[in-house]
C-alpha positions in Angstrom: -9.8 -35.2 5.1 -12.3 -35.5 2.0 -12.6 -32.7 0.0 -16.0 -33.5 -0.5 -17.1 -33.0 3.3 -14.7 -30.1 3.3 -17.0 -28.0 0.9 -20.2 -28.9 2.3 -19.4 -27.8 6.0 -18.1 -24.8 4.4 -21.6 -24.2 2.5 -23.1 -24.9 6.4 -21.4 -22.2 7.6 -22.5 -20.2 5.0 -26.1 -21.1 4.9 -25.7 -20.6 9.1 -24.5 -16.7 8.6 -26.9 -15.7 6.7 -29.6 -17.6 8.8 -27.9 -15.4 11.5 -28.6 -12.5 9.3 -25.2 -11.3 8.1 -24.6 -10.6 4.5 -23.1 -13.8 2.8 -20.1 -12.9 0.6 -18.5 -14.6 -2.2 -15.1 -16.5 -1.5 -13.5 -17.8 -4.4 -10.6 -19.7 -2.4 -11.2 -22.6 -4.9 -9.4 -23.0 -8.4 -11.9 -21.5 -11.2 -9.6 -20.4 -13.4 -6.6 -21.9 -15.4 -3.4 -22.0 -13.9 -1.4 -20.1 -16.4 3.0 -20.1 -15.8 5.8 -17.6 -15.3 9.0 -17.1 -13.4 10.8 -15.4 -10.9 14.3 -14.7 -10.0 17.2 -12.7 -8.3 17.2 -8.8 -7.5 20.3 -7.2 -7.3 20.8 -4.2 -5.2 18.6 -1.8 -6.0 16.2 -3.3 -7.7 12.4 -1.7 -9.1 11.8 0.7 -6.5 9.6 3.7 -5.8 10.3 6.7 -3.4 8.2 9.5 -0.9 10.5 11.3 0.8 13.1 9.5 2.4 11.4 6.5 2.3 12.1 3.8 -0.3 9.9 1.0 -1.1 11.6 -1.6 -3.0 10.0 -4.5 -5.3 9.8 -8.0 -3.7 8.5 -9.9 -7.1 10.7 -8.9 -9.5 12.3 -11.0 -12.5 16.0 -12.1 -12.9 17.1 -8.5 -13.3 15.3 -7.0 -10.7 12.6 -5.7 -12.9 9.0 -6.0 -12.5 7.1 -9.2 -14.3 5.0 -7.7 -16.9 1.5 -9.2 -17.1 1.4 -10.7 -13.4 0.2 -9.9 -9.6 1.0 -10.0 -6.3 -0.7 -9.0 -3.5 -1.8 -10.2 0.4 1.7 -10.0 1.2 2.5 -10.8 5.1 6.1 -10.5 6.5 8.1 -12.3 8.8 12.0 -11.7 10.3 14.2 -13.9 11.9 14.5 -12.7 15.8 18.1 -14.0 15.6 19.3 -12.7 12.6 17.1 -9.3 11.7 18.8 -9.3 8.1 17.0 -12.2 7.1 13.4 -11.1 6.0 10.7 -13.2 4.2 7.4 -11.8 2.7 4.9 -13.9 1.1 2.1 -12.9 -1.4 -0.9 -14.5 -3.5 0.8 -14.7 -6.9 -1.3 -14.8 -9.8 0.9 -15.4 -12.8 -1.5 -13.5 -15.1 -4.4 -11.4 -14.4 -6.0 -13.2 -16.9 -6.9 -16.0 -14.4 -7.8 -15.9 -11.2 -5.5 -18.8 -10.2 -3.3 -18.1 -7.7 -0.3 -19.7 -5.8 2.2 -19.5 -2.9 4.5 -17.0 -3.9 7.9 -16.0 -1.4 11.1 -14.2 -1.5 13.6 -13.7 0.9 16.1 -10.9 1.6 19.0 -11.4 3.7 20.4 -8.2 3.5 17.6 -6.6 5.4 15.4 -6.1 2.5 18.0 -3.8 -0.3 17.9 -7.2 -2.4 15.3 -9.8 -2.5 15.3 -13.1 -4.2 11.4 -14.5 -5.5 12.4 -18.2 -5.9 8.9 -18.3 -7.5 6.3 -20.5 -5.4 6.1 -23.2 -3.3 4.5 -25.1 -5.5 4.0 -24.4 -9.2 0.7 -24.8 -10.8 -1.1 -25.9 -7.6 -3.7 -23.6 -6.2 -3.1 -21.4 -2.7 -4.5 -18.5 -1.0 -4.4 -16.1 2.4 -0.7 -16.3 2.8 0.2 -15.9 6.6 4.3 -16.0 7.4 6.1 -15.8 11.0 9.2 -17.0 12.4 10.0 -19.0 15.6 12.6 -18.1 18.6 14.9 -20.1 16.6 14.3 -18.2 12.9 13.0 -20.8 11.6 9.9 -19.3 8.9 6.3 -21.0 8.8 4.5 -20.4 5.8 1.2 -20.8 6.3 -1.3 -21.2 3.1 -4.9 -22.3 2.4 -5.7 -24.5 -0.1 -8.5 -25.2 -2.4 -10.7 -27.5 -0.1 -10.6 -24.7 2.9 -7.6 -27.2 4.7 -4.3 -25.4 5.4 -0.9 -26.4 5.1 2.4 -25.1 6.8 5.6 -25.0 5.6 9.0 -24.8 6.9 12.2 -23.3 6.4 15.6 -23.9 8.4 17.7 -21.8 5.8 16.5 -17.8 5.8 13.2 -18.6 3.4 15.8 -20.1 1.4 13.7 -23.1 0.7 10.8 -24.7 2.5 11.3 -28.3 2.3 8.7 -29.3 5.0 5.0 -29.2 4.2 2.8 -30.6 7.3 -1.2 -30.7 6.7 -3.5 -28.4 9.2 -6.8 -27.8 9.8 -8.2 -24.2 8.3 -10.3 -22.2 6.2 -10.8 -18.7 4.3 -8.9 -15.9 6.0 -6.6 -18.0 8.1 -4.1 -16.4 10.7 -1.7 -17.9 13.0 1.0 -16.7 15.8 3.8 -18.2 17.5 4.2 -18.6 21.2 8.1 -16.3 21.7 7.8 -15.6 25.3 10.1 -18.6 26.7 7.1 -20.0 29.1 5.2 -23.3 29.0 3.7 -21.9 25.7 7.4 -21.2 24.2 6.7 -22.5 20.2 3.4 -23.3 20.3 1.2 -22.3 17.2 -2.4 -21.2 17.2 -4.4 -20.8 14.6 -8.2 -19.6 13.8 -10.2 -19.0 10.6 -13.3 -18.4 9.5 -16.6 -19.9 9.4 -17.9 -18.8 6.3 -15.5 -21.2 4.0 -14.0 -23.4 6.9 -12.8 -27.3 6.7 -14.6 -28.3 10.1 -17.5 -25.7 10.0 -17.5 -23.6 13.5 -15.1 -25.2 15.1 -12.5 -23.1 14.0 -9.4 -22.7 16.3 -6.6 -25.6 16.6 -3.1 -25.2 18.4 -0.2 -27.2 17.3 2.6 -27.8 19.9 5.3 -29.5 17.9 5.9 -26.4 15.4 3.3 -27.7 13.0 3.8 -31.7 12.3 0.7 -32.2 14.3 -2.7 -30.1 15.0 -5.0 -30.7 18.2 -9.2 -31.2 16.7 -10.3 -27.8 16.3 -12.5 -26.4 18.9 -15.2 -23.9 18.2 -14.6 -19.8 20.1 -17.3 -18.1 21.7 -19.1 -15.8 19.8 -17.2 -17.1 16.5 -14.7 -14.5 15.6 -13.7 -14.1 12.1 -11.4 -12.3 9.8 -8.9 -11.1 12.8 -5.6 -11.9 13.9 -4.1 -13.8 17.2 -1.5 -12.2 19.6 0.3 -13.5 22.6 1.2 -12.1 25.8 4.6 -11.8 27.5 2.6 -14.3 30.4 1.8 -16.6 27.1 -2.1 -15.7 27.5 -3.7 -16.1 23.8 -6.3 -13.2 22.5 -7.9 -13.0 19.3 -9.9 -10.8 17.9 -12.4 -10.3 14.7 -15.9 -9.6 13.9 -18.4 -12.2 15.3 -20.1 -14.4 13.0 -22.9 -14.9 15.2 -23.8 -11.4 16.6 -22.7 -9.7 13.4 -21.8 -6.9 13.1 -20.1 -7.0 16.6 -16.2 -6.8 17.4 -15.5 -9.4 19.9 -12.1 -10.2 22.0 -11.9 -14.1 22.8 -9.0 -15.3 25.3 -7.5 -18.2 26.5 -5.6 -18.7 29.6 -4.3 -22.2 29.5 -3.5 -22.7 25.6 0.0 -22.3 26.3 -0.3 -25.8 28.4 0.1 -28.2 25.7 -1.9 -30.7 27.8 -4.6 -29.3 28.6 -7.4 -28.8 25.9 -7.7 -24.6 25.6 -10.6 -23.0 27.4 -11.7 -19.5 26.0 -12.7 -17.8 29.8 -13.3 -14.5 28.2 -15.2 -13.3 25.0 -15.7 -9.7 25.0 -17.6 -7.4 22.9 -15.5 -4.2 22.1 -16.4 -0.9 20.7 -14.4 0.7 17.4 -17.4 3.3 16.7 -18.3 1.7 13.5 -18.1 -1.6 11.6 -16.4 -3.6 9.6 -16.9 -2.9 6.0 -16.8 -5.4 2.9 -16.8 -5.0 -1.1 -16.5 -1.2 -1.3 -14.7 1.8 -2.5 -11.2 1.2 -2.9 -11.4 -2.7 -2.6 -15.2 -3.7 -4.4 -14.1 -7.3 -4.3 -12.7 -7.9 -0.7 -12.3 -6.5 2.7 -11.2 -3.0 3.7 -9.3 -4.0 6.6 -9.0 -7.0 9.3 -9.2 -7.0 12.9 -5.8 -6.5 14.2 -4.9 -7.8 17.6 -1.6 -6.9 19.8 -0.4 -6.7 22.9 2.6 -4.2 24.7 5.4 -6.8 25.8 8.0 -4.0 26.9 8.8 -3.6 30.8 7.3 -0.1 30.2 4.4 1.6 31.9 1.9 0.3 29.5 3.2 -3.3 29.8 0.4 -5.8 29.1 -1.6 -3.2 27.7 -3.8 -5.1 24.7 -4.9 -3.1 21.5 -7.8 -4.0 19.1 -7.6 -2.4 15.5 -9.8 -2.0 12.3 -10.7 0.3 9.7 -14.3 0.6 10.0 -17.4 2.8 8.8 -18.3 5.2 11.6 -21.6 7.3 12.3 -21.7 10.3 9.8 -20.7 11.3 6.2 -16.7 9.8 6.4 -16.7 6.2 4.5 -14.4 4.7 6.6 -11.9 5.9 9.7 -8.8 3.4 11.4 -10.6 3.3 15.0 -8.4 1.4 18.1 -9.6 0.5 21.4 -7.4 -0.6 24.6 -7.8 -2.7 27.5 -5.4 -2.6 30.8 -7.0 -6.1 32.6 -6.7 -8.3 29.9 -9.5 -7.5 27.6 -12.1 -7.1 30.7 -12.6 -3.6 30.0 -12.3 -1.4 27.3 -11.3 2.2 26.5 -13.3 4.4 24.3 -12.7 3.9 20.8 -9.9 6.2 19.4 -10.1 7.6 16.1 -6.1 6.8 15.2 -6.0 8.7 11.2 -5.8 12.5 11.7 -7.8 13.8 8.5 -10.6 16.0 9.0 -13.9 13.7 9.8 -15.8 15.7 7.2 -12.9 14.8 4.3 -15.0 11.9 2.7 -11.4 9.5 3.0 -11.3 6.1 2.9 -8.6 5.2 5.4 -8.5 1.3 4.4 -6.1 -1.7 5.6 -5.1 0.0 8.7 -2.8 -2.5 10.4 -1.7 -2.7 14.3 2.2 -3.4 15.7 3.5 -3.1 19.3 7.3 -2.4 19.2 9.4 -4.5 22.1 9.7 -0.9 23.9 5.5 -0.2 23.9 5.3 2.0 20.7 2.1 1.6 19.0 2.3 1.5 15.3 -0.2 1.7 12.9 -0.6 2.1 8.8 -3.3 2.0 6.7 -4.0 3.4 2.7 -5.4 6.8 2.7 -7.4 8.7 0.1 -7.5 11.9 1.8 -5.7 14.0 -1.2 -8.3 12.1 -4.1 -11.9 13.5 -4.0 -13.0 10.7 -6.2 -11.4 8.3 -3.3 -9.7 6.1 -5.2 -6.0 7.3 -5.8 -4.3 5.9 -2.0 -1.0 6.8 -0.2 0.8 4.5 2.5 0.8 6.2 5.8 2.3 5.8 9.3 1.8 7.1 12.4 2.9 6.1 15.9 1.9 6.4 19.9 4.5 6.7 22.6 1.6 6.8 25.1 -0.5 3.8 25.6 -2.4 4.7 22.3 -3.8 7.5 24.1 -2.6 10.6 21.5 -1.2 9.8 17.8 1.8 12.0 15.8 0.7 13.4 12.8 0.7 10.6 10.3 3.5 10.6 7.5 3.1 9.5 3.8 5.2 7.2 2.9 4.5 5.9 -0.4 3.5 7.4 -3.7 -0.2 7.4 -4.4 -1.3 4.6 -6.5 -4.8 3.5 -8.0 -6.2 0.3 -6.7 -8.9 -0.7 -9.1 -5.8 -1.2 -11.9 -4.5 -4.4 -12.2 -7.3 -7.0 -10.8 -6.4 -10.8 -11.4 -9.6 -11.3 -12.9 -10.9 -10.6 -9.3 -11.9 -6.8 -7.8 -9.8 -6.6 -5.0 -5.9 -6.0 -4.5 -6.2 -8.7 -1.2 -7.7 -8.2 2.0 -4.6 -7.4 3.8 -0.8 -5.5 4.4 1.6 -6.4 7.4 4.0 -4.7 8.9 6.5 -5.7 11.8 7.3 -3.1 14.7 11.0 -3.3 15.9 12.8 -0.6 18.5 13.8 2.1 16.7 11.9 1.4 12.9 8.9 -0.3 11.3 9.1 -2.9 8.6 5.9 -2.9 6.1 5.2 -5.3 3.5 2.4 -3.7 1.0 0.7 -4.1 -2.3 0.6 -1.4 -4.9 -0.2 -0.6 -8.1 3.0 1.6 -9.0 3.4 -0.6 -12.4 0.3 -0.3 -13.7 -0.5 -4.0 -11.9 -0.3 -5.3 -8.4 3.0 -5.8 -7.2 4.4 -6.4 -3.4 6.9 -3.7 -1.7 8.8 -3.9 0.9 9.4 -0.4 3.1 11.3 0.8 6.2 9.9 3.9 8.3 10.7 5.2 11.9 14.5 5.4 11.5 15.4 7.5 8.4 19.3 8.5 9.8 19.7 5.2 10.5 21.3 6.0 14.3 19.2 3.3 16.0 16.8 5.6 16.9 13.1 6.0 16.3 12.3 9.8 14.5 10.2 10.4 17.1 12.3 10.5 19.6 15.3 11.4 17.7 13.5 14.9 17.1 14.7 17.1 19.8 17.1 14.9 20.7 19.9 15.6 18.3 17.8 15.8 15.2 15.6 19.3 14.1 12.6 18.7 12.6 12.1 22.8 10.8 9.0 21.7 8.7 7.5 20.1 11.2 6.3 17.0 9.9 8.0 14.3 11.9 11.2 13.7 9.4 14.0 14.7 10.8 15.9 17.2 8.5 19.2 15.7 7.5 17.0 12.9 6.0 15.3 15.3 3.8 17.6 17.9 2.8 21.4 18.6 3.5 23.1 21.3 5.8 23.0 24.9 5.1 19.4 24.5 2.8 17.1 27.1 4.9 14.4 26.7 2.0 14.7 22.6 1.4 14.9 22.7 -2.0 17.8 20.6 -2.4 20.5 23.4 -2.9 22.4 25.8 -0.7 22.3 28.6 -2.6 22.1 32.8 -2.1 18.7 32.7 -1.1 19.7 30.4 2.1 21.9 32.9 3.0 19.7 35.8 2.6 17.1 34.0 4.7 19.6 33.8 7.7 20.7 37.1 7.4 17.2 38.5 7.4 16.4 36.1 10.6 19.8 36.9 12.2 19.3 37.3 16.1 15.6 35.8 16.0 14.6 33.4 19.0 12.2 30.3 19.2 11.3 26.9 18.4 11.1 25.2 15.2 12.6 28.5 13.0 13.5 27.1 9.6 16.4 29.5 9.8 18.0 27.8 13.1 19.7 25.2 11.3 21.2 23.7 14.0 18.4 24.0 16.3 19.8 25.5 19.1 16.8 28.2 19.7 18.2 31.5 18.1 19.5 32.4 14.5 22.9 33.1 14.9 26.5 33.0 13.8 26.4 28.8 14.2 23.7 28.7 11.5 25.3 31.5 9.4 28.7 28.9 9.2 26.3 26.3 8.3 25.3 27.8 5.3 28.9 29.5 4.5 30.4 26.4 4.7 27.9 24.7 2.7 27.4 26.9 0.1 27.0 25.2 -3.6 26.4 22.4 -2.3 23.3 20.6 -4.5 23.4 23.2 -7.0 
C-alpha cells in the first residue's frame, strides 16, 4: 500500500467528520520527532514496585536491575495471558525513549512467573516508529502483537515462545485507535481475528473493519460498519457472534453497538445485521482534565460466556460526561437479546454525583464465571482533579448493583511526565480470570510515565474471589471489601499492625457483645467471646 494514498484517505476521513459536524482532533500517529535510543532489560524478583493496601503494583519497564529508566515513558499498556499456561503474561506499551521526543515504538515484556518478574526485551523494532499497542493470545498461547504504524497500516506480530520473541511480522489493514479480538470459543469462528479502527486517521478511509482467518498472514479487504464506530473495542460470544462497540463517527456524539452474525464463517464475506444506538447518559469526552492531550476513556465491549444465569448477557462501557455539575462518571448499559435492547444506563463509580471527580479510563472485563469487572482512575480525594487513584469494583449480578469500589493504587499526578505530548495514552487493560483480576496501567509513581502490572480480587491467594470469600471463611471488620488477614494479622482488634494491650482491652470491654461486622469478633463467629479473647492472648507482641 502507498503511503502516499494512505495519508490522504486518512485526511478524507477527517475532512468527512467534521463535514458531519464532529470536532476534528489532532492525531500525531506519524513520526515528528527524532527517534532518540535507550535500553531495557531483566527484573529480578521484586523489582520497582509500589503498594495500597494489599495490593502490589509492580514495574514492567524497568532496566537491567529492575529499576526504573530515568528520562523515558511508557504508557497505553494492553495485556494479554496465555489460556494454557496463566504464568506466562505479556503487556505491551508505547515506549518513548525520552520525553524529549515524541517518537515512540513497540515496547513488550513478558513475565512468566505470573507477573513477580518481568523481562522488557526493549522493542520490536528499534528506532522505527509505532503506536496503539493492542496484545491477545490465541487457544494455543500463542501472543499477537498488534501495532499501528506511521502511514495508518497495522502490522501483527507473533510469538510461539511466552512473548519471548516475536519473530513473525505479517502486514494488516488499520488505522488510529486500532483494536482486535480472537475468536476462543472452539466453533467455526475458533482463531479467527477481527479488527476495526478508526476513520479519522484510517489506511482505506471508512471501510474500516477486516477479519483475518489464518491468525494474521492474510487480511480479507476491509468493509465499512454501519453507523461507523470508532474508538471501541470488539468482543465475541461463546455462539462466536462478533459485537463492537464505539462512538459513531457519523451520528456523533452517539454510542452505537454493531454485530455480526456470520464473521465467524470464514467464507462468507461478514454482514453487520444489527447497529444499535445505546444510551450511557452522557458522552464521550476528548482533551480534558486529567488527559488534555487524548481520550478519557474508550468504549469497552464484553460479553458473559459463563453457563450462569446471565450467560450471553453483553455489556457496553465508557467514562463519559453526564447531565449536571460531575465532569465525568463510568456509565454501563446491558443487553439480554443480543444488543436488540438496552437497559438503562448504570452509573458503575460510587462517589457522590455532586463530588466534581473525574472518573477516567474506566475499563470493562467479564470473568469466565459472569463477574463484571470494572476500573477506571479516580480523582475523588483531589479537589483540583488532577491527583488519580486506581480503583476496582465488581458485580455478581448481571451488572445490576456494584460493591463499593476499592483503591488499589497510590495516587499519582498525570500531567507529569508527557513525551512531548499532553496525554499519558488513551487507554489501561485489564484481564478478568475466576477468582482475581489482572490490570495493566500507566502511572506516574517516578516522576514519568511508567507501565504497572497489578493483581486484585484474590488477596489470600485461596482461589477465591474477596467477594465471595467474605463471609465465607474470611471477615471483613472494616468493611471495605478486603478480607482481614490480608490487611492485618490475628489478634489486632485496632489494625494498626500490632497486637498489643490495647487489643486486648478492646475485647475485654466488648466481651459478650452480639452482631455482625464487630471489629472485636476476630473470628467472625457473631459474638465477642472467649474464641476472640485466645486470638489475641495467643497473639500478643506480635508486630510490635
Amino acid at each position: 500500500m502507498h503511503r502516499w494514498t494512505t495519508v490522504w484517505a486518512s485526511w478524507l476521513g477527517l475532512i468527512g467528520m467534521m463535514a458531519l459536524g464532529q470536532p476534528s482532533f489532532p492525531h500525531r500517529e506519524t513520526p515528528d520527532d527524532p527517534y532518540r535510543p535507550n535500553q531495557g532489560g531483566f527484573a529480578p524478583a521484586g523489582g520497582s514496585f509500589v503498594q495500597r493496601g494489599p495490593y502490589i503494583s509492580r514495574q514492567v519497564n524497568v532496566n537491567a536491575a529492575g529499576g526504573n529508566i530515568t528520562g523515558d515513558a511508557a504508557n497505553e499498556p494492553s495485556i494479554a495471558m496465555d489460556p494454557t499456561n496463566p504464568n506466562r503474561l505479556v503487556i505491551v506499551w508505547r515506549q518513548f525513549d525520552s520525553i524529549q521526543s515524541n517518537f515512540r515504538q513497540a515496547g513488550w515484556a513478558y513475565s512468566h512467573d505470573g507477573g513477580l518478574t518481568w523481562t522488557f526485551p526493549g522493542v520490536l523494532e528499534r528506532g522505527v516508529f509505532r503506536s496503539d499497542p493492542v496484545v491477545r493470545a490465541d487457544a494455543n498461547g500463542v501472543f499477537y502483537y498488534m501495532s499501528l504504524r506511521g502511514d495508518f497500516t497495522c502490522q501483527v506480530f507473533r510469538s510461539l515462545d511466552g512473548g519471548v520473541t516475536f519473530p513473525e511480522r505479517y502486514d494488516a489493514f488499520g488505522g488510529d485507535k486500532e483494536w482486535f479480538t480472537i475468536d476462543l470459543t472452539g466453533g467455526p469462528g475458533h482463531g479467527n481475528l477481527y479488527l476495526a479502527w478508526s476513520t479519522a486517521a484510517s489506511s482505506t478511509g471508512n471501510r474500516t473493519f477486516t477479519r483475518s482467518t489464518n491468525g494474521g498472514v492474510a487480511w480479507m479487504t476491509p468493509i465499512e460498519m454501519p453507523n461507523r464506530p470508532i474508538w471501541g473495542t470488539l468482543t465475541v460470544d461463546a455462539d462466536g457472534t462478533l459485537y463492537i462497540g464505539g462512538v459513531s463517527s457519523n451520528q456523533w456524539p452517539l454510542f452505537y453497538l454493531v454485530r455480526s452474525s456470520n464473521a465467524r464463517n470464514g467464507s462468507q464475506t461478514p454482514v453487520f445485521d444489527l447497529s444499535q444506538p445505546v444510551n450511557l447518559n452522557g458522552t464521550l469526552v476528548y482533551g480534558a482534565g486529567p488527559n488534555p492531550g487524548g481520550l478519557l476513556g474508550q468504549v469497552w465491549v464484553d460479553v458473559d460466556r459463563s453457563q450462569g444465569g446471565y450467560r450471553g448477557r453483553l455489556y457496553f462501557l465508557c467514562s463519559v460526561d453526564p447531565p449536571g455539575v460531575d465532569p465525568l462518571d463510568v456509565y454501563l448499559a446491558f443487553s439480554t437479546d443480543k444488543g436488540v435492547t438496552w437497559s438503562a444506563p448504570i452509573r458503575v463509580n460510587d462517589d457522590p454525583p455532586a463530588a466534581n471527580a473525574w472518573q477516567w479510563f474506566g475499563t470493562l472485563a467479564v470473568a469466565p464465571n459472569g463477574r463484571v469487572d470494572v476500573i477506571w482512575y479516580d480523582t475523588r480525594n483531589d479537589p483540583n482533579g488532577l491527583l488519580s487513584e486506581l480503583r476496582y469494583t465488581y458485580s455478581y449480578d448481571g451488572g445490576i448493583t456494584w460493591a463499593p469500589s476499592i483503591p488499589i493504587s497510590p495516587a499519582f499526578h498525570p500531567h507529569i511526565g508527557w513525551p512531548n505530548q499532553n496525554k499519558i495514552g488513551d487507554y489501561i487493560d485489564m484481564i478478568a480470570l475466576e477468582a482475581e483480576t489482572l490490570i495493566a496501567y500507566a502511572a506516574t509513581f517516578n516522576g514519568e510515565q511508567d507501565v504497572y502490572f497489578v493483581r486484585v480480587g484474590d488477596c489470600n491467594g485461596n482461589g477465591v474471589h474477596d467477594g465471595l470469600d467474605i463471609g465465607h471463611g474470611s471477615t471483613d471488620r472494616n468493611r471495605n471489601l478486603i478480607p482481614d488477614e490480608c490487611e492485618t494479622r490475628p489478634g489486632d482488634v485496632d489494625f494498626n499492625g500490632c497486637v498489643d494491650d490495647a487489643d486486648l482491652l478492646r475485647v475485654l470491654f466488648a466481651f459478650g457483645q452480639a452482631g455482625s461486622n464487630l471489629f472485636e469478633d476476630l473470628n467472625g463467629d457473631g459474638i465477642v467471646d472467649d474464641a476472640d479473647l485466645l486470638l489475641v492472648l495467643f497473639n500478643f507482641g506480635n508486630g510490635c
